[in-house]
C-alpha positions, 0 to 999 in steps of 0.5 A: 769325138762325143760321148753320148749315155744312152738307155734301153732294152736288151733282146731279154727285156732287161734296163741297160744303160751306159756311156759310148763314144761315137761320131753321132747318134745314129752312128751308136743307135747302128752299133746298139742296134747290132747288139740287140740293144733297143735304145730308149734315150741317147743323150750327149753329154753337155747337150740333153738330147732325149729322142723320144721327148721330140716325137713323144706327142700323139699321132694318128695311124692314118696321118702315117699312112698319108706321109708314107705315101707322100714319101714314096711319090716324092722319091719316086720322083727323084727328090733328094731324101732331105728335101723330101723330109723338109717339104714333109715336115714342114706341110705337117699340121700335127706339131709332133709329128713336125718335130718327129720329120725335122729330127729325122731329117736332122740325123740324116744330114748328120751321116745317119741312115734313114733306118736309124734316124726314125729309129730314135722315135720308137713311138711313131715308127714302130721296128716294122718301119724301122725294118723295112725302111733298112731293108728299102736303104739296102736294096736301093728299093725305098720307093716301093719299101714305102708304098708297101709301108703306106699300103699295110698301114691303110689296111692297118687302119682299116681293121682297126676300123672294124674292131671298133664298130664291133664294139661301139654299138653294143657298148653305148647300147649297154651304157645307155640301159644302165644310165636309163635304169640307174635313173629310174631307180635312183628317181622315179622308183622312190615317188612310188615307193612313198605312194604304196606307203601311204596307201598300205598297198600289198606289194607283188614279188617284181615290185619289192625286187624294184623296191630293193633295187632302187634303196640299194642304189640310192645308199651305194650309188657312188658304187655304180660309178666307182665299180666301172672306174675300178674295173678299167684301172685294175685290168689296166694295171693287171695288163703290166703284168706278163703274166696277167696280160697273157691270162687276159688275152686267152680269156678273150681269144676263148671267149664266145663269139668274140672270141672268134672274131678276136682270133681272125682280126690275129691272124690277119694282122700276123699274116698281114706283117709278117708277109710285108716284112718277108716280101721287103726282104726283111729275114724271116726270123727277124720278121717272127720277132717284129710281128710277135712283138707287133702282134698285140697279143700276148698269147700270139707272141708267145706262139711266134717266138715259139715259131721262132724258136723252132726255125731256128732248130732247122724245123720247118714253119708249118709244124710249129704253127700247128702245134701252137692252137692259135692258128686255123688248120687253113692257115697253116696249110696254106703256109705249108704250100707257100713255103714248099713252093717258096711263094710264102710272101704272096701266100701271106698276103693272100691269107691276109686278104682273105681274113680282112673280109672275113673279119668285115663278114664276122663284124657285120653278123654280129652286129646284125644278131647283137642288135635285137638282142640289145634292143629286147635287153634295153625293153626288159630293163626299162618295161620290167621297172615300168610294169613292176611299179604298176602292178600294186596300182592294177590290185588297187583299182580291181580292188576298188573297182569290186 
């Protein structure tokens, strides 16, 4: 039998690692699984195997979507489940995905469920799909598994849609101005900083303001593009931190205005998981820990596990929703009703449903009311330079006019 070492993660987050026999990797990735342990690399000794290096290259959220949805056709149609994994991996234009489909179907003809074949490429399938797909195997119902799988996806992509065109018109609005106004001040402010020298003209308050400005950036430009860069970096490594990253994500849920649309985008990506994952028959315990650790949000996932937490007591789901703060008076009563009437599954769905074109609405007003204000923000900027340097030119002609 071949002894495989293997690193991972335990249920507290703690590095684990050691040396097991077993029949074959998905054999041990089963056992580790058992006892909580998320194995991150399993290599066979004499061989070098490393999981995550065959699927470890980028791939898109919508290309997984497209393959969920091949796949659940293909087995529908009765297809054997290696054949479906061939014809797949080899149609794949996207090189690791390729790689990811031919060491899943590689486990797989070595005795490994379908579950823990994908579970050895935790970058591509995530413990939702893993999840899911074992419940699917369990069930005898890995078609339907997978086209709930492909439906969440798309809808995934979809709300990820809407939070980025939330956030690319402001922000190239905004990165425009201040390239615009750094170039004024840095070009077209110094010309006429040496006209007024040399005509002795008395300066108004606005120009000598445009003047500071303008040397400020001309001796601290580096500044202009060092601070951004800076600032990307230090909230990046601010975010390794638990504690820093929960700071972070509160600021935002609290914030003004994005804050809400942050908070309806959460609730609909909770309701959304853990209703898919209750609905494939994935335990709802189990279900509160992948959506908190899926959530994307350190505040909702310290709420979850607290949720979590409190079922495990024998207390019901609604009260410790509630006592959270994160979740509207809405949602939880209507999960309330949900529960009471053991429909929980379509009640998530429903509120899921009902917070993705809430979050479309939010996006659409917001952008509607943010674009005067970015336009009227870029005319300030730029026409406040732009008179503040002819207002020295105005008191000379009156001047030589009188």
């Amino acid at each position: 039998m071949p002894v495989f070492t293997f690193k991972g993660t335990d249920a507290a987050g703690k590095k684990v690692s050691g040396e097991r026999a077993a029949e074959n990797k998905g054999v041990l990735e089963a056992a580790l699984k058992r006892e909580r342990i998320r194995a991150e690399k399993i290599t066979e000794k004499g061989k070098e195997f490393a999981l995550p290096k065959i699927g470890g290259g980028k791939v898109a959220t919508k290309e997984i979507a497209i393959f969920f949805r091949q796949f659940s056709v293909m087995i529908d149609a009765g297809l054997p489940l290696v054949q479906c994994l061939e014809i797949l991996g080899a149609n794949q234009e996207n090189l690791a995905f390729q790689k990811c489909l031919a060491g899943v179907r590689s486990s797989v003809e070595g005795g490994s469920t379908l579950a823990n074949a994908m579970r050895g490429f935790p970058k591509i399938f995530d413990d939702l799909t893993v999840n899911m797909i074992e419940a699917g195997e369990t069930g005898g119902i890995l078609d339907v598994i997978l086209q709930r799988l492909a439906t969440y996806v798309e809808k995934a992509v979809k709300l990820k849609g809407a939070i980025k065109s939330a956030s690319i018109y402001p922000t190239s609005v905004i990165g425009i101005a201040l390239i615009v106004v750094a170039g004024l001040l840095k070009f077209v402010v110094p010309t006429f900083a040496n006209l007024f020298q040399g005509l002795g003209v008395p300066l108004p308050l606005p120009t000598k303001i445009v003047m500071g400005l303008s040397s400020f950036v001309q001796t601290f430009w580096w500044g202009l593009i060092g601070l951004p860069v800076a600032a990307y970096f230090g909230i990046k490594q601010i975010r390794k931190s638990p504690q820093g990253r929960y700071a972070l994500d509160k600021i935002m849920l609290n914030a003004p205005i994005i804050g809400m649309l942050l908070r309806k985008i959460a609730v609909a990506r909770f309701t959304r998981t853990l209703g898919t994952l209750i609905t494939s028959g994935v335990p709802i315990l189990e279900g509160l820990s992948i959506t908190a650790r899926t959530s994307g949000n350190a505040v909702l996932e310290e709420a979850l596990l607290k949720v979590r937490k409190a079922i495990e007591e024998g207390r019901t789901i609604v009260d410790p929703l509630r006592e959270s703060g994160v979740f509207p008076n809405m949602v939880t009563q209507m999960i309330g009703v949900g529960e009471a009437t053991g429909a929980m599954d379509a009640m998530l769905q429903k509120i899921a449903d009902f917070y993705e074109d809430e979050v479309d609405a939010a996006t659409k007003d917001m952008l509607t009311l943010m674009e005067p204000l970015l336009i009227g923000f870029l005319g300030v900027a730029v026409g406040g330079i732009v008179i503040s340097l002819y207002m020295p030119l105005f008191s000379l002609i009156a001047k030589l006019s009188g």
